[in-house]
C-alpha positions in Angstrom: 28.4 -76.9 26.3 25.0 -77.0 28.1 23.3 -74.1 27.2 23.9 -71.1 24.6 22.5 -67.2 25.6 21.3 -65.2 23.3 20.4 -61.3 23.5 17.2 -60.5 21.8 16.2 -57.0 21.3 13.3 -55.3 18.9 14.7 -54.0 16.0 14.3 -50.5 14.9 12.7 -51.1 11.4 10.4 -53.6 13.4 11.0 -57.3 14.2 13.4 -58.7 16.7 17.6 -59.3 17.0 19.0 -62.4 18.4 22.9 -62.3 19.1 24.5 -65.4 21.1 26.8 -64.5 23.6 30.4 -66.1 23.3 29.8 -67.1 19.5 29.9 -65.5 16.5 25.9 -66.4 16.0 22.8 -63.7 14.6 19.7 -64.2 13.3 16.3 -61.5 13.1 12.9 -62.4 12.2 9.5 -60.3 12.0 8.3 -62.2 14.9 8.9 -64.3 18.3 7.6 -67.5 16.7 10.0 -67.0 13.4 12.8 -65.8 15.6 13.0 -68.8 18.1 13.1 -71.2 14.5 15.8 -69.1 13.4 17.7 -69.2 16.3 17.1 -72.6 16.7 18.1 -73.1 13.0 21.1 -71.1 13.1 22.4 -73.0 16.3 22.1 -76.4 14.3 24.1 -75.1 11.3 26.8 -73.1 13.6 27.8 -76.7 15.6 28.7 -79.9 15.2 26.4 -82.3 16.7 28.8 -83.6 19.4 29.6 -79.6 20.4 26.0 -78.4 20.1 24.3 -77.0 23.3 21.2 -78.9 24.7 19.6 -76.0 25.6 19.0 -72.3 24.2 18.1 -69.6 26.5 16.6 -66.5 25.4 17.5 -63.2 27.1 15.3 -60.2 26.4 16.6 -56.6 26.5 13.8 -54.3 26.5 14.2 -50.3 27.1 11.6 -48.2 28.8 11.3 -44.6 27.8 9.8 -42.4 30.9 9.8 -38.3 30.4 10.4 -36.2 33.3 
């Protein structure tokens, strides 16, 4: 594997949500700097070092409110 996606979104109660797509992988931190180590943290422990991606991609989902 090359590369691992995961979806990050802000979290209601504040923070941020990282899910990876295609693996059973999620992590949240208060912020973008604590979330990236605990992505990266969490994809260290989830594979062995021969299966582990080289590269993590973070995907942001962000929703826009506009009233009418």
């Amino acid at each position: 594997m090359k590369e691992i996606i995961f979806i990050v979104e802000e979290a209601p109660e504040g923070g941020f949500t990282a899910r990876a797509l295609g693996e059973a992988i999620f992590t949240e931190a208060d912020s973008l700097d604590a979330l990236q180590a605990q992505v990266r943290d969490a994809v260290l422990c989830h594979f062995e070092e021969e299966q582990r991606p080289k590269t993590i991609r973070l995907h942001f989902v962000h929703d826009e409110v506009i009233k009418v």
